[in-house]
N, C-alpha and C positions, 0 to 999 in steps of 0.2 A: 402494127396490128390494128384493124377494124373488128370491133365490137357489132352485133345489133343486137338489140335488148325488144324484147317481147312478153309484155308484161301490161295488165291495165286492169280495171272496172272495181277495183274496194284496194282501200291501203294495205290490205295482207298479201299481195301480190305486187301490190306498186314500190313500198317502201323497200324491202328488200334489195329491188332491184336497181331503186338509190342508191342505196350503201354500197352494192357491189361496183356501181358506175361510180361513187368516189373515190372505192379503194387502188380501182383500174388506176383513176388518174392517179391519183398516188404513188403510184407504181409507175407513172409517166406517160401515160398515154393521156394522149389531148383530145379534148371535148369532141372536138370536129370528127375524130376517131369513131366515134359512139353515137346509132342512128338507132333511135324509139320505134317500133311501131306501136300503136296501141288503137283504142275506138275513138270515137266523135263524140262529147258528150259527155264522156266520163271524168273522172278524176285523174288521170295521165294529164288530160288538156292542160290545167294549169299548174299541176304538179312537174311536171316535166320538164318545159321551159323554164321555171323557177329555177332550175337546177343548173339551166345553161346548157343544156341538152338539145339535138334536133327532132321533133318527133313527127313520125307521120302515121296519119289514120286512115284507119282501111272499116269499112263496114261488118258490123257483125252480130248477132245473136243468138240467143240461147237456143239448144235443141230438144234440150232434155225438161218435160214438165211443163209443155207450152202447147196451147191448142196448135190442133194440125195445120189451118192454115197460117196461124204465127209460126209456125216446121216452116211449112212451105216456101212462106217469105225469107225467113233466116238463110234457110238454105240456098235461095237464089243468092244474097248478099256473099254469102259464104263462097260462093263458083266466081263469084265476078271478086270477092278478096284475094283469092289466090291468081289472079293474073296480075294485080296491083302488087302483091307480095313479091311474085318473080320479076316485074317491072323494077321496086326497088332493090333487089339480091343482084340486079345486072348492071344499076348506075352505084351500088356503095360498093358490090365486091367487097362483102366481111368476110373474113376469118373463122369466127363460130359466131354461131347463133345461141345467145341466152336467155329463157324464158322461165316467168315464171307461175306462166298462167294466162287466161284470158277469152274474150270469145272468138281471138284473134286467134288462136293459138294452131287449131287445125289447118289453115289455107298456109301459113307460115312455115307451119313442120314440114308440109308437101314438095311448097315451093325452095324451099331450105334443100329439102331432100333432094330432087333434082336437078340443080347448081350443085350439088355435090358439098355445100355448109356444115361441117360440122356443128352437132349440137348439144349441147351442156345445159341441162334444166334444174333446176331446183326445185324443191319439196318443201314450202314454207309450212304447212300443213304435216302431221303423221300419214294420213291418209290419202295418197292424192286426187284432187277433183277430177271431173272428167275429162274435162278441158286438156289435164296434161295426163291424161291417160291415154286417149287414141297416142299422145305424142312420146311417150314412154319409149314405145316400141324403137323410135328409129333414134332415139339418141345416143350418143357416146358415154357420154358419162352424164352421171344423177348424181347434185347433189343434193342431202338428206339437214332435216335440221337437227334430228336424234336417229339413233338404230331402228328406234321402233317402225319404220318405214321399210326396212326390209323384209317384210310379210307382204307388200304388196308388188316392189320391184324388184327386176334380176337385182342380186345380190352382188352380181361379179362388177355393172359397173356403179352402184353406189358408192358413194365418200358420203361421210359425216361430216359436216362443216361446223354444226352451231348454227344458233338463226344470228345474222347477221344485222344486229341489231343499232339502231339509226345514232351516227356519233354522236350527235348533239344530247342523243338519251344516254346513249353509254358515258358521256362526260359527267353524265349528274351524280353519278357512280362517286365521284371525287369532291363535292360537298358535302360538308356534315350536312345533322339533320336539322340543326337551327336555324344553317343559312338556305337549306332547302323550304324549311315553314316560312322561314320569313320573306320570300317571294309571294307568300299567299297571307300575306298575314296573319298568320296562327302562332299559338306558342307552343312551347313543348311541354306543356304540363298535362296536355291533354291525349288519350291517342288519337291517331288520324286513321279515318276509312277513307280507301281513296275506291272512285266506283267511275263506270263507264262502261257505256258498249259500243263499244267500235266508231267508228269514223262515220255511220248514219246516225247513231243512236242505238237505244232497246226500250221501246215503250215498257214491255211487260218492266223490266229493270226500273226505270223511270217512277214507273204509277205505285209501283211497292214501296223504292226508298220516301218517295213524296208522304206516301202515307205513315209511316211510322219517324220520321224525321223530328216531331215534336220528341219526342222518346228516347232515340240515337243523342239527340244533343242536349239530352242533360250531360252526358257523360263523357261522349265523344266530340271530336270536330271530323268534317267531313268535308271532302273536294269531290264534285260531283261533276261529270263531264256528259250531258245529255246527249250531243251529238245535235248535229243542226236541227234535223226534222222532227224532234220533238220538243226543242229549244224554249219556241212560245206557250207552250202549256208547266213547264217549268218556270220560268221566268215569270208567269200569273202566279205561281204559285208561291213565290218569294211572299207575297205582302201575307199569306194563312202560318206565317212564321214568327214566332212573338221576337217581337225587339231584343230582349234579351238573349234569345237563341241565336238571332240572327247574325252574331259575332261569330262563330262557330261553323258556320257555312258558306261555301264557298262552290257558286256554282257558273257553268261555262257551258258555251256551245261546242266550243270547241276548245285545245288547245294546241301550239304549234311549239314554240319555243320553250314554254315551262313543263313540256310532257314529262321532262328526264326530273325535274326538280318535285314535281306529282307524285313519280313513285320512289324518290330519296324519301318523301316527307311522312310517307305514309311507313304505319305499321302492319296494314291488313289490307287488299285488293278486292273489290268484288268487281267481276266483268265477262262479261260474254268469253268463251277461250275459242278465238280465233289465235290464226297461228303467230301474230307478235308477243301471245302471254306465253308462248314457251321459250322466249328467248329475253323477256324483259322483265316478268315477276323474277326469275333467277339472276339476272345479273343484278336485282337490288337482293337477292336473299329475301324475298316478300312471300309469305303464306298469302293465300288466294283459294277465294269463292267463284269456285267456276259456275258460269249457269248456261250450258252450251244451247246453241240454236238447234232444233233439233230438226224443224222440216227442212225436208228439199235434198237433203245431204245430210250427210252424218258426221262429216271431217271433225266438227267442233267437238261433237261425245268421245271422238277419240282419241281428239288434243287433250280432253279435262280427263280420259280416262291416262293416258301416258302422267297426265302431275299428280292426280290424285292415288295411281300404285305409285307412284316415288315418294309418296308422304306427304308432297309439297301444297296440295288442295284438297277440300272438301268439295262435293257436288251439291248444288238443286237444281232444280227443274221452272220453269216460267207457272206450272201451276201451286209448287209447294211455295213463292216467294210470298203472297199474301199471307199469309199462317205462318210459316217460320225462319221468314227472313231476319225480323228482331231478335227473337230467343238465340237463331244459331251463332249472327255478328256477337251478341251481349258473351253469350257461353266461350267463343273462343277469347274476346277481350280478358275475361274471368280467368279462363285458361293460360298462364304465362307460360306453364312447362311445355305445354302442348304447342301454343304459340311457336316457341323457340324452335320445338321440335321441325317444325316445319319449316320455319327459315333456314334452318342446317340444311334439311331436305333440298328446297330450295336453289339455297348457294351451290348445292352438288351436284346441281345440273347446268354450273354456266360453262358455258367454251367463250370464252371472251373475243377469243380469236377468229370469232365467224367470219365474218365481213373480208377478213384479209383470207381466210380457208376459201372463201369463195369464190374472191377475184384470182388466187392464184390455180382454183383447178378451170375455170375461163380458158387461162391461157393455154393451161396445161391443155385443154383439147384443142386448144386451136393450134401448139407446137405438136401433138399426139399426130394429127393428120396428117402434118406436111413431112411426119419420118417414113 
């Protein structure tokens, strides 16, 4: 069986599509099996190859929210993707096409569509973006990371999978929580906030905990994860932290390998709700402070709105985190019943078994077609 995987431009669409290409091999199919498309540029680039993967880029851009003649140009790149697209569907000869998401995603479903590729897409998101909404239409089977995504697609060919959440995170699952602090050098007498927005950052995020951080860590300890592009104004900001506090603090641009050990250690999440917080606060059982993105799309309000009617999150907004960012973290620390409550909530939402849900409905369309 050949795999192609279409999928790129932020880790909510890339990483998934990791895990589902590990499970494949897992399951026995070999790397050479499984061809990437994704853009030039972006995060695929050296995510992909890390994996051992073959990937190729095709041109692409956004259409939606973008001056006309930035339309204009996208949409040239977009006409000349889709003959690169059917160029490579004629020298790999896959099986199904797996996407899950991208600015690739339209030239790909067309050229998929006419090679006759079955297609299998995922909904890392509740809501899905546009990207996999023209693509919606022509696929076989959709899979979902929860229910809540059947208000948007045909219901008859969704599957539920669980988000298929990255092993090396789902292993941390299997540490207590001492040997999880003590990769960050923390102890347990303290609780931990663990806080992050996504794989670029969230200034708003950033500029709020910087400023009330003297305050947090009398009580708390915190792992703070800024994200590259706001890295150096965090990193100045290390020396406005008194000596004594600064045992307590633990901050990063990034993290790769200690992500799973991050949310073992912590007791409380604050972070943007893109689509990895539906599949990785719940496999640690972690209450979380969603603070979704709100322009340009909505997906995020409706990831934070799916945890927060399950118990498992409270909301704010980028304009309430100066005013009561501090009170509402201090208030749930305070809160142990309420706490708990939420990690119950939480754990109630894992499907542990994503990753392997996903790789095996893959195949299932690619054996679906050929009966």
């Amino acid at each position: 069986m050949r795999v192609l995987i279409v999928a790129g431009g932020t880790g909510g669409g890339i990483y998934p599509a990791l895990s589902a290409a590990t499970e494949l091999q897992n399951m026995g199919l070999a790397a050479n099996d499984i061809r990437w498309i994704g853009t030039a540029g972006e995060m695929e680039e050296k995510l992909v190859p890390r994996a051992g993967l073959q990937l190729e880029t095709i041109a692409g851009g956004g259409m939606v929210g973008v001056a006309p003649h930035v339309m204009l140009k996208n949409g040239a790149k977009l006409l000349a993707s889709l003959s690169k697209s059917s160029r490579i569907i004629r020298e790999f000869q896959p099986d199904v096409m797996f996407m899950t998401g991208g600015y690739m995603a339209a030239p790909v479903t067309l050229a998929c569509r006419w090679h006759k590729v079955p297609i299998c897409i995922y909904l890392p998101d509740v809501e899905p973006g546009k990207s996999i909404r023209f693509s919606v239409r022509f696929a076989d089977k959709i899979a979902a990371t929860t229910s809540g995504s059947k208000q948007f697609v045909p219901e008859e060919k969704m599957v539920v999978t669980g988000y298929p959440v990255r092993p090396e995170i789902r292993a941390a699952c299997n540490l207590s929580k001492e040997e999880a602090l003590a990769q960050f050098d923390l102890t347990n007498e303290r609780p931990t906030l663990f806080v992050f927005g996504g794989s670029r950052g969230a200034l708003a995020i950033n500029d709020a905990l910087m400023g009330i951080l003297p305050e947090l860590l009398q009580t708390l300890q915190v792992i703070h994860i800024s994200g590259t592009f706001t890295w150096p104004k965090v990193e100045t900001n290390l020396a406005n932290i008194p000596e004594a506090l600064r045992r307590y603090y633990r901050a990063y641009p990034y993290l790769h390998e200690e992500m799973g050990a991050g949310f073992r250690a912590a007791d409380l999440v604050l972070a943007r709700a893109g689509a990895s917080m539906l599949g990785e606060s719940p496999a640690f059982g972690l209450p979380s402070i969603m603070v979704p993105l709100t322009f340009a799309w909505r997906y995020q309000k409706v990831n934070a709105d799916y945890l927060s009617d399950h118990g498992a999150a409270i909301q704010l907004t980028d304009e309430q985190l100066p005013n009561i960012m501090l009170p509402t973290i201090l208030d749930l620390f305070n809160n142990k019943e309420r706490l708990n409550k939420m990690q119950t909530a939480a754990k109630a939402l894992d499907l542990p078994n994503g990753a392997l849900n996903l790789a095996q409905l893959i195949v299932d369309t690619a054996e679906g077609a050929k009966q």
